[in-house]
KOLKOLVEX-251696 format. One line per 10 residues: number of its first residue (from 0); for each residue y, x, z of N, C-alpha, C. Coordinates in nm, 3 decimals, always signed. Atoms other than C-alpha are relative to their C-alpha. Example, Ala and Ser with C-alpha at 12.3 -4.5 7.8 and 13.67 -1.06 7.14 Angstrom:
2
0	-0.119/+0.089/+0.000/-0.450/+1.230/+0.780/+0.120/+0.090/+0.000; -0.119/-0.082/-0.006/-0.106/+1.367/+0.714/+0.109/-0.077/+0.073;
This chain:
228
0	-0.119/+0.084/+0.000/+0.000/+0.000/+0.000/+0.125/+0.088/+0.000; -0.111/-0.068/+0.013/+0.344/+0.115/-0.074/+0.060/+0.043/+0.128; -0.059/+0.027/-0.109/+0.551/+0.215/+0.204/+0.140/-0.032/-0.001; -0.143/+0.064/-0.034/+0.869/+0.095/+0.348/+0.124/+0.070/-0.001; -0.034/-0.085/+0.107/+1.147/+0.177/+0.159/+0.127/+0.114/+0.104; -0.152/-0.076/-0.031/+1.490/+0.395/+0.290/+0.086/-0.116/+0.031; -0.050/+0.104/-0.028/+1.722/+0.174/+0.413/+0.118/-0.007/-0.122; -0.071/+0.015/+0.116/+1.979/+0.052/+0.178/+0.149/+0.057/+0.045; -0.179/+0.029/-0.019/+2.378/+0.126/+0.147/+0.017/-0.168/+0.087; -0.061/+0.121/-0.061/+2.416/-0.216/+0.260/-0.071/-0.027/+0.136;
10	+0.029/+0.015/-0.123/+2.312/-0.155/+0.601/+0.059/-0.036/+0.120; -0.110/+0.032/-0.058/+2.503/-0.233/+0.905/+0.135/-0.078/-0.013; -0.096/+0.019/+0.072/+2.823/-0.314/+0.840/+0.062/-0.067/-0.074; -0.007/+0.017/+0.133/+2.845/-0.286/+0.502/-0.113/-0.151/+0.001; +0.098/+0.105/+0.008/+2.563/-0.575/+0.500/+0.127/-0.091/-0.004; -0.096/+0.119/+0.050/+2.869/-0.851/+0.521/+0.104/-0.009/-0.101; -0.128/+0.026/+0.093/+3.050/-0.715/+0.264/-0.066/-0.030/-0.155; +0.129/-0.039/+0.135/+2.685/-0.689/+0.015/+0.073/-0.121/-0.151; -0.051/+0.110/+0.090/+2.825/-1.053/-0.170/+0.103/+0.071/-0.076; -0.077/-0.034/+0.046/+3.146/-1.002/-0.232/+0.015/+0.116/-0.071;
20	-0.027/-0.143/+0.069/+3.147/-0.641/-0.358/-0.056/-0.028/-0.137; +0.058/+0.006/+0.143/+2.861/-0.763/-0.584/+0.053/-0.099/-0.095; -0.044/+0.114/+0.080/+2.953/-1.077/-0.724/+0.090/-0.085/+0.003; -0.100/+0.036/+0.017/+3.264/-1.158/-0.695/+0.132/+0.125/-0.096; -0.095/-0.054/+0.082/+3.411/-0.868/-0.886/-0.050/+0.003/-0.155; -0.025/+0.003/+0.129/+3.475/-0.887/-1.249/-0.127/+0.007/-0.100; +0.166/-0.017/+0.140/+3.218/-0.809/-1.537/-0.095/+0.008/+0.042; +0.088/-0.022/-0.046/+3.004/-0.695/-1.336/-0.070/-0.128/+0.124; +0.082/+0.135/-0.089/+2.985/-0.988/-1.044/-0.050/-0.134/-0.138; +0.048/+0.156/+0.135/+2.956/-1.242/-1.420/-0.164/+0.064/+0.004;
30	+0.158/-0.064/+0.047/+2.636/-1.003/-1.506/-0.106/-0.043/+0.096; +0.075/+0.049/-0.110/+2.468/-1.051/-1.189/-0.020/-0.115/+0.000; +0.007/+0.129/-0.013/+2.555/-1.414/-1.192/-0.101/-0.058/-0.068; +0.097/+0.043/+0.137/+2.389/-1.474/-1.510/-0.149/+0.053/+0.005; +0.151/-0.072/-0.053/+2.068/-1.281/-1.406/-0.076/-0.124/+0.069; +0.059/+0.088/-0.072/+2.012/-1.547/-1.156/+0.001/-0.148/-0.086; -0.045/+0.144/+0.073/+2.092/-1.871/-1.426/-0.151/+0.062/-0.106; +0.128/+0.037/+0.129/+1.806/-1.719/-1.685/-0.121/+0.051/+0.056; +0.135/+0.113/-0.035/+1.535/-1.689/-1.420/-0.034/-0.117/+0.004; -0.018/+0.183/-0.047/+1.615/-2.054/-1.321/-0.019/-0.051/-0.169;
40	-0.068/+0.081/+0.093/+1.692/-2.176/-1.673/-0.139/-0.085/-0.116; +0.095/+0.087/+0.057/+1.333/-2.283/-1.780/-0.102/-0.139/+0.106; +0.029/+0.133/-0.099/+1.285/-2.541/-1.473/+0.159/-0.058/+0.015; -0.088/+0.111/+0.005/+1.458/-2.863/-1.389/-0.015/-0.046/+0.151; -0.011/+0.123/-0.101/+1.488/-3.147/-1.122/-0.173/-0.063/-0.047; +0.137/+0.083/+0.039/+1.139/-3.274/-1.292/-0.087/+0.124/+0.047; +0.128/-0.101/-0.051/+0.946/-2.941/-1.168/-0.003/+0.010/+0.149; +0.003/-0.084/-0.118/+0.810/-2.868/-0.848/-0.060/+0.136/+0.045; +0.103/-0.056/-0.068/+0.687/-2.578/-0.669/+0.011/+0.022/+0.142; +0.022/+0.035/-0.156/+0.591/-2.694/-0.318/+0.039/+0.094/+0.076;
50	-0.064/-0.109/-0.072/+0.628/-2.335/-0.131/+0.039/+0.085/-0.058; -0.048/-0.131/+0.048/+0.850/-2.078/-0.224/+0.050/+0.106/+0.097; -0.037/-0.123/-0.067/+0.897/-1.726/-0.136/+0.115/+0.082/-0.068; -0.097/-0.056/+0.062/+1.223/-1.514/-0.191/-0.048/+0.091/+0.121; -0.001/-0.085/-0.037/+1.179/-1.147/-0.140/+0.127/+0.113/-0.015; -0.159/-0.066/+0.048/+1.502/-0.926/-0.107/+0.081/-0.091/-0.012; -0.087/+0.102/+0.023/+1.690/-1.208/-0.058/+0.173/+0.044/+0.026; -0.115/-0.004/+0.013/+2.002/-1.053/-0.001/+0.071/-0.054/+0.122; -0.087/+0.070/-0.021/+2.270/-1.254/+0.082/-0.053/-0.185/+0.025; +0.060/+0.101/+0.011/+2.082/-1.559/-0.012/+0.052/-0.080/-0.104;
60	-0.025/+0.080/+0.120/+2.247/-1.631/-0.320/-0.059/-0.089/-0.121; +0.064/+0.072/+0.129/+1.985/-1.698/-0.545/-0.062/-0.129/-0.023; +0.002/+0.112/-0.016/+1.913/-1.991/-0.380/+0.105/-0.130/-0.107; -0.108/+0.075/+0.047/+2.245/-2.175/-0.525/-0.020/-0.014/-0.152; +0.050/+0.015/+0.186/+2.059/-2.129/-0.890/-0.134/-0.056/+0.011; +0.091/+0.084/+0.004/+1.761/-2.318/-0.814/-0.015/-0.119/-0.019; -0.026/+0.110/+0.058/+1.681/-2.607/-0.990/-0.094/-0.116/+0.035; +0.089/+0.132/-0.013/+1.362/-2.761/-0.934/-0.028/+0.015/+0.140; +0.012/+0.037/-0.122/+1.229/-2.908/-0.619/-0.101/+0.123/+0.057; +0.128/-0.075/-0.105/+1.021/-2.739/-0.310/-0.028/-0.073/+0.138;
70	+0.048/+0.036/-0.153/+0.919/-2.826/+0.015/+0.001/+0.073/+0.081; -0.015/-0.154/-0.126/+0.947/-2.495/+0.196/+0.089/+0.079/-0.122; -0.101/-0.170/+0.064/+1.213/-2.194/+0.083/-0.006/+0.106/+0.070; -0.003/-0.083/-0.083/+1.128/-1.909/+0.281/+0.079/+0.126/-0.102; -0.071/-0.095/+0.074/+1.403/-1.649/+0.208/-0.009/+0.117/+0.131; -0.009/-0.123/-0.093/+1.356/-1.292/+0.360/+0.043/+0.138/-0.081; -0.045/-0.134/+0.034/+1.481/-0.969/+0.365/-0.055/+0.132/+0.108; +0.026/-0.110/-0.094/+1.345/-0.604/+0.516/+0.124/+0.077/+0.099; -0.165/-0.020/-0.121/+1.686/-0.562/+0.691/+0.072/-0.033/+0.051; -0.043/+0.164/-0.102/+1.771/-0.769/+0.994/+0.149/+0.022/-0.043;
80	-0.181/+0.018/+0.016/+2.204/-0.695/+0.905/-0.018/-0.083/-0.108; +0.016/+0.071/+0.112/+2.058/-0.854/+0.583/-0.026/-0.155/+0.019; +0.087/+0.111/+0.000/+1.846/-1.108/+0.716/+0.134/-0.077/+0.097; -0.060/+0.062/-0.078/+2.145/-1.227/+0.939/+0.083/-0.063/-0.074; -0.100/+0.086/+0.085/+2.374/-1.304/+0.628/-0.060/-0.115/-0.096; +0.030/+0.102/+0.068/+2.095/-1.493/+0.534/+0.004/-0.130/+0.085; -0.032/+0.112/-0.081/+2.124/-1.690/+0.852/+0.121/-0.055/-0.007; -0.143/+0.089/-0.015/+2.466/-1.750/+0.798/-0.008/-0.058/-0.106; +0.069/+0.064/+0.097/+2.355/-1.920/+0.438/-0.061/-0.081/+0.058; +0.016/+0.132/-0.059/+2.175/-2.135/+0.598/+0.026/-0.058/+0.077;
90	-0.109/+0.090/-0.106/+2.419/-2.275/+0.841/+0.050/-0.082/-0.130; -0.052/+0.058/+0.096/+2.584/-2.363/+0.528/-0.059/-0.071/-0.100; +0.103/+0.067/+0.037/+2.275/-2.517/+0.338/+0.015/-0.106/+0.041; +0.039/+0.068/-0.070/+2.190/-2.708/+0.636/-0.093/-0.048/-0.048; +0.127/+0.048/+0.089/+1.831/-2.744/+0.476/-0.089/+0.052/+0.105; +0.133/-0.046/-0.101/+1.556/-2.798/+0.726/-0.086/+0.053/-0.047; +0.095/-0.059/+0.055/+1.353/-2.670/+0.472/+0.001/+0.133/-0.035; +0.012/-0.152/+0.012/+1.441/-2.313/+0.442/-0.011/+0.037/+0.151; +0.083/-0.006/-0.100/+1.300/-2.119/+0.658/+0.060/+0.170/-0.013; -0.035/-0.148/+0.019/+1.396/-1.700/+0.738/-0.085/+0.055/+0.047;
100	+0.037/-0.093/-0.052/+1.228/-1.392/+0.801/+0.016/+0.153/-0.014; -0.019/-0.115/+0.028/+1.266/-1.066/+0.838/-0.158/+0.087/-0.057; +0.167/-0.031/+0.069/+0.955/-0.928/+0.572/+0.045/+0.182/-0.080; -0.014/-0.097/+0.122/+0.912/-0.608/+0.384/-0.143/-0.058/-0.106; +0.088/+0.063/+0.120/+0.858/-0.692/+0.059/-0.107/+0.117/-0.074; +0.129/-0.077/+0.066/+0.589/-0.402/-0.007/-0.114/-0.070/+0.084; +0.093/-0.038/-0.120/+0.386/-0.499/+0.299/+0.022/-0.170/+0.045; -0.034/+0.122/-0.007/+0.418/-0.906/+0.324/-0.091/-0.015/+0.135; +0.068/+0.028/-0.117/+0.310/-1.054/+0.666/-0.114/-0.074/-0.046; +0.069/+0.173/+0.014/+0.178/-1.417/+0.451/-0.148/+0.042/-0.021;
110	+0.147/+0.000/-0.003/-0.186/-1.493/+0.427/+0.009/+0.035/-0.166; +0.013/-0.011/+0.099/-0.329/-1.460/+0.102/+0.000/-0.173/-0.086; -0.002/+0.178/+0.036/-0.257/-1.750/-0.157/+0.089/-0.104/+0.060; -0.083/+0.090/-0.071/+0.009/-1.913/+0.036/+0.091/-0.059/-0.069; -0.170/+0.050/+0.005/+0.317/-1.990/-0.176/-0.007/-0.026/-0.185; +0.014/+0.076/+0.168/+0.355/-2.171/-0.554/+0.133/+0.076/-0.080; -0.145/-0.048/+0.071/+0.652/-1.940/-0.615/+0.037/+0.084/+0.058; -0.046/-0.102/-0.025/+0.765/-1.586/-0.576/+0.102/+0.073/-0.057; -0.097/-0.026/+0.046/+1.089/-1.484/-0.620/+0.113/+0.153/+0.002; -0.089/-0.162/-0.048/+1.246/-1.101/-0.645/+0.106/+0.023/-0.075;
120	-0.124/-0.004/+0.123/+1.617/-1.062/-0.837/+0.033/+0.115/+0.096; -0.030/-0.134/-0.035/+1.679/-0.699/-0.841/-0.049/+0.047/+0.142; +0.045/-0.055/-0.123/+1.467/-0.587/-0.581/-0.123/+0.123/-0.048; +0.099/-0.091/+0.014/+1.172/-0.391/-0.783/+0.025/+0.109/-0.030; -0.010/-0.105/+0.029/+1.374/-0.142/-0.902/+0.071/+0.116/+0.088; -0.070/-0.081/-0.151/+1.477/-0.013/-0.528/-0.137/+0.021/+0.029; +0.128/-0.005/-0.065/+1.059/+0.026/-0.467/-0.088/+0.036/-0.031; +0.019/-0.085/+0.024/+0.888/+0.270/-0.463/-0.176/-0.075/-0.055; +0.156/+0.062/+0.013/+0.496/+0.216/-0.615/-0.005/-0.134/-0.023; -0.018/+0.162/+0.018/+0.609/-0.077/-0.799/-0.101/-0.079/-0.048;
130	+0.126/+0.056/+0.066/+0.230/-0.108/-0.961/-0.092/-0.081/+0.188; +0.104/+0.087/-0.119/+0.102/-0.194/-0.596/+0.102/-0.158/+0.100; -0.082/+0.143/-0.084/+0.403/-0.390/-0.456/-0.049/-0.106/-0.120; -0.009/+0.120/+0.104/+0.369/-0.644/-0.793/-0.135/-0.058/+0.075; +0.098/+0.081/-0.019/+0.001/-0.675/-0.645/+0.044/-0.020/+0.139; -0.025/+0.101/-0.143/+0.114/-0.730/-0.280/+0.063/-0.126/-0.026; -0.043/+0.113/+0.052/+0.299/-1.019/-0.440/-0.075/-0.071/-0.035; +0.088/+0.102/+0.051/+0.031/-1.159/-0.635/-0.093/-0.036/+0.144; +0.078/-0.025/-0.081/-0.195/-1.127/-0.353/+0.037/-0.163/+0.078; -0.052/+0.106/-0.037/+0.037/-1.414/-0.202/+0.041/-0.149/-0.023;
140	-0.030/+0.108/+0.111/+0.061/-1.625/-0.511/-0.152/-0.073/-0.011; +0.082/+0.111/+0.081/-0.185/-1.941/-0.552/-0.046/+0.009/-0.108; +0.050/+0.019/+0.231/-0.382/-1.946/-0.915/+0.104/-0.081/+0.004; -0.132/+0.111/+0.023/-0.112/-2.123/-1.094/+0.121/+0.057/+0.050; -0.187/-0.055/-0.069/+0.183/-1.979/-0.919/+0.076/+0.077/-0.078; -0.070/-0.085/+0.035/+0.435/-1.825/-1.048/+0.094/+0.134/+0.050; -0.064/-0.115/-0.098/+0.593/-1.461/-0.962/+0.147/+0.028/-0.130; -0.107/+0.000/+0.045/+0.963/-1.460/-1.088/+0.071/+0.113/+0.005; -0.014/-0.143/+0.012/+1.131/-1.103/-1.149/+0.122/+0.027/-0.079; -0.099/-0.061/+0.116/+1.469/-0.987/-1.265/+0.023/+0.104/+0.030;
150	-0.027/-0.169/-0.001/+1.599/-0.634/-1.325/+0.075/+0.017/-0.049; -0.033/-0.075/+0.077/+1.838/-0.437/-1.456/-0.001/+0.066/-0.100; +0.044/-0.104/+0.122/+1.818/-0.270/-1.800/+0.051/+0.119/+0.041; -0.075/-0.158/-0.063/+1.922/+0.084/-1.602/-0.159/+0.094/-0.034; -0.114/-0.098/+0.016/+1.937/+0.333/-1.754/-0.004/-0.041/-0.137; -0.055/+0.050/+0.074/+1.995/+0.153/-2.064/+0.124/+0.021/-0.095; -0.151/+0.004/-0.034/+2.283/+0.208/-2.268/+0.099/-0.049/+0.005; -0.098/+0.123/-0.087/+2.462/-0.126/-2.232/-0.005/+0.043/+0.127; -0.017/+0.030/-0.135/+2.402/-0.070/-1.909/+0.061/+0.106/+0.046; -0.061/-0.146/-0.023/+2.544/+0.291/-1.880/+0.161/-0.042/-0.045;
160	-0.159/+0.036/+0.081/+2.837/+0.152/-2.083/+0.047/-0.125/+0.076; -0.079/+0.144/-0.082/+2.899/-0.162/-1.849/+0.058/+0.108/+0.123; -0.063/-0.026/-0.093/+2.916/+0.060/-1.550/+0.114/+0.096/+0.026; -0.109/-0.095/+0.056/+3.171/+0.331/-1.722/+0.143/-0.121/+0.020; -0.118/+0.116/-0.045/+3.370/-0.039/-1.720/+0.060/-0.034/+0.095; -0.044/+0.079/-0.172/+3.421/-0.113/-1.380/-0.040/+0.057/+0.124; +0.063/+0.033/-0.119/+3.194/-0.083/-1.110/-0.011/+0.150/+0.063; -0.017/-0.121/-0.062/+3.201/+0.312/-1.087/+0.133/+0.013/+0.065; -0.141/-0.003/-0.064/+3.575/+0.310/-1.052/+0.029/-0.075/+0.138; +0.036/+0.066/-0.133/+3.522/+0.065/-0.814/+0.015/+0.060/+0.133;
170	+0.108/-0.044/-0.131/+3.275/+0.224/-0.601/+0.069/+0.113/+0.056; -0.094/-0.099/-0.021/+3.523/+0.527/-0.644/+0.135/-0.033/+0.140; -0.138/+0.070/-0.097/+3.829/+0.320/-0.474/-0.044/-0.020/+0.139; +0.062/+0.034/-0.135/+3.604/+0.231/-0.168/-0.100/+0.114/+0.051; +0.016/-0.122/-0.036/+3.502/+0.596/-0.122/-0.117/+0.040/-0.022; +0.170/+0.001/+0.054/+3.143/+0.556/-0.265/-0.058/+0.100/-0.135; +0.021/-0.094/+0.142/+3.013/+0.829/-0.505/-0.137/-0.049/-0.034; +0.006/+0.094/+0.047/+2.898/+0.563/-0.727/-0.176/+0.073/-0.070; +0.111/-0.050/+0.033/+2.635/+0.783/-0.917/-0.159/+0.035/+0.045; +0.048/-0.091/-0.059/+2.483/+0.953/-0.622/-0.068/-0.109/+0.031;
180	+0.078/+0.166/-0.056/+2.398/+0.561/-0.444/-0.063/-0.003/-0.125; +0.109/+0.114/+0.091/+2.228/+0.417/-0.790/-0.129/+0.123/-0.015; +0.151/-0.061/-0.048/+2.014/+0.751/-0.776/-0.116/-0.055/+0.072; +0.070/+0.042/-0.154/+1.902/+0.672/-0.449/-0.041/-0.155/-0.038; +0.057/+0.201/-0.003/+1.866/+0.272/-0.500/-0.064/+0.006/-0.126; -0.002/+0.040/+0.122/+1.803/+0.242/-0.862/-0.168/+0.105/-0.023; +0.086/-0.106/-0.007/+1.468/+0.463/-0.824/-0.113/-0.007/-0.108; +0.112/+0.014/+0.129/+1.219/+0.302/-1.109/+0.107/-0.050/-0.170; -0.022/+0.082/+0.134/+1.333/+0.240/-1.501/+0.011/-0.155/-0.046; +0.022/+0.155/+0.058/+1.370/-0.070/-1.670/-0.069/+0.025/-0.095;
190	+0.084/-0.015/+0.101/+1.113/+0.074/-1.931/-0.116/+0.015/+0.040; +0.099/-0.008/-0.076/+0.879/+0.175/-1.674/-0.032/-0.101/+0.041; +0.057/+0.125/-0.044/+0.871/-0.133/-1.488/-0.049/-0.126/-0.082; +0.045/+0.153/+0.081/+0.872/-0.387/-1.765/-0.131/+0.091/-0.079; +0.127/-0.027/+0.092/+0.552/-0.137/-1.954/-0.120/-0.046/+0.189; +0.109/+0.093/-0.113/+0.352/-0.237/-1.556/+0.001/-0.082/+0.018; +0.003/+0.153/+0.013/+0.473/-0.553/-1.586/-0.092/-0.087/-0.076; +0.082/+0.095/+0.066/+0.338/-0.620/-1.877/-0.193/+0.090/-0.023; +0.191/-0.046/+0.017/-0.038/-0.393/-1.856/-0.042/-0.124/+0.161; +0.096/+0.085/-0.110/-0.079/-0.627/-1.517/-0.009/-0.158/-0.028;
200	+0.002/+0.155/+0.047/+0.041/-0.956/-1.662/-0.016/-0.076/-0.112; +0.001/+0.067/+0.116/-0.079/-1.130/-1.943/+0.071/-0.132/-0.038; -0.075/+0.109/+0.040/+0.053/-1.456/-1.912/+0.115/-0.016/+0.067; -0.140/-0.025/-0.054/+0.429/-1.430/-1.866/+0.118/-0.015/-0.130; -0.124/+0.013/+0.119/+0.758/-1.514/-2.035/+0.086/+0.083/+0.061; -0.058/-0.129/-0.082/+1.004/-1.261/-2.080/+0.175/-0.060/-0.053; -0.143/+0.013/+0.067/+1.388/-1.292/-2.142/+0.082/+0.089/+0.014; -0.108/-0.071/-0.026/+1.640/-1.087/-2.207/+0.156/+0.003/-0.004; -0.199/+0.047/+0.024/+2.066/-1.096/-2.214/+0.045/+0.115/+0.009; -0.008/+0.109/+0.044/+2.262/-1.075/-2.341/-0.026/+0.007/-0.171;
210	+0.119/-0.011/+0.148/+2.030/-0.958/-2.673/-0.126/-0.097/-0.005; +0.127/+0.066/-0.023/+1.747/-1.166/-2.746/-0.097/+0.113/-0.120; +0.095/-0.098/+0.042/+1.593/-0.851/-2.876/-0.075/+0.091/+0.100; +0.059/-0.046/-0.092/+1.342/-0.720/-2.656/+0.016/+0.157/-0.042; -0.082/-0.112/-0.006/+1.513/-0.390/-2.628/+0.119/+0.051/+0.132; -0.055/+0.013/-0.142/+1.631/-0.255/-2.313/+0.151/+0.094/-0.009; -0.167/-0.076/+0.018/+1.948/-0.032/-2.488/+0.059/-0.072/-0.027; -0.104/+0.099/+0.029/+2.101/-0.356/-2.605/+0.016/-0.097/+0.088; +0.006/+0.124/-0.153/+2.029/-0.553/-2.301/+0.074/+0.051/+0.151; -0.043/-0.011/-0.155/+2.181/-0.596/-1.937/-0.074/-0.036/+0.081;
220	+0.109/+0.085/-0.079/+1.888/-0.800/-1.789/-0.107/-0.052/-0.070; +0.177/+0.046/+0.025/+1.527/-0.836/-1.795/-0.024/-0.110/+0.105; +0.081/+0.109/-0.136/+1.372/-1.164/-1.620/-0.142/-0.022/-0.093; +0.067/+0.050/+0.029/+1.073/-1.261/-1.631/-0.101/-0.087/+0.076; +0.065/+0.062/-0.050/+0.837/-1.540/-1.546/-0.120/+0.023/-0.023; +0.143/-0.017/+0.013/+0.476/-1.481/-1.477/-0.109/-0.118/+0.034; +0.135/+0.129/+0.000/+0.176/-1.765/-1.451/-0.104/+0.093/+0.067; +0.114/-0.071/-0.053/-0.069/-1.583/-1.204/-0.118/-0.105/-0.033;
């Protein structure tokens, strides 16, 4: 099993500022946004899947792009400063049906087979031994379930050329040497992960933006949906 990763930049602290920095600034908070609209964007109000799991939940944003129904939302994160901004998300929900925990997503507490829906947006490419985390995931997924997955096209060169736009200068202004962090976080490919993606998953839809050429130098985001 993988082990548990380095703790993130957004530790302490920094953990209440993780939103805003990301997605509320400019080109770069739209990009993100849209990541989370074309996992979601092939379910409705007419689909269910009864339990769902969100791993790396963040903030707990990705909730607010979910479309079809559930019955349980368990949203967790491996870093209680994390897992606390997810408690404050659900003050604001007010949904008896989500549910929190503090999980690492290499090393899942759940039984096996538990949950009709697994959800990771930008989390695989912070983790290390991403061929065994994908199976600690499945491991958790129902036949039938689905394991949901977006990424980054990094190191890409849209994606080299978005962050020359903005988000270094940024990271610059708030004293962050912008390069040195996506080293450190950014630790697997978007060519690597989507070639184990697809030798472990056969049945899976893939999408990309904002190319619909499966090509990861003209793209900003890989999602994809899998059918375990």
């Amino acid at each position: 099993m993988a082990r548990k990763q380095h703790d993130s930049i957004w530790s302490g602290a920094r953990a209440e500022e993780y939103e805003s920095e990301n997605y509320d600034c400019g080109l770069s908070g739209f990009v993100l946004r849209r990541s989370h609209v074309l996992i979601e964007k092939p379910y409705s109000a007419t689909r269910k899947f009864a339990r769902v799991l969100e791993v790396g939940a963040g903030s707990g944003i990705h909730l607010r792009y979910v479309r079809h129904h559930f019955d349980e939302y368990v949203m967790t994160d491996g870093q209680e400063d994390m897992t606390a901004q997810l408690q404050r998300a659900a003050l604001q929900y007010a949904d008896p049906r989500l549910t929190l925990r503090t999980e690492d997503a290499c090393g899942l507490s759940f039984a096996d087979q538990s949950f009709d829906r697994l959800i990771a947006t930008h989390v695989l490419e912070h983790l290390s031994s991403p061929h065994l985390v994908i199976e600690e995931w499945r491991r958790v997924l129902k036949p039938g379930g689905v394991l949901s997955i977006v990424l980054p096209c990094d190191p890409g060169l849209a994606w080299r050329l978005g962050r020359m736009l903005g988000p270094r200068a940024a990271a610059r202004r708030r004293g962050l040497h912008y390069d040195y962090v996506m080293a450190l976080e950014h630790i697997n490919s978007i060519t690597n992960l989507v070639a184990i993606l697809r030798h472990h998953f056969a049945n899976r839809q893939e999408y990309w933006w904002p190319s619909l050429v499966s090509q990861t130098d003209v793209n900003l985001i890989f999602a994809v949906n899998i059918t375990i």
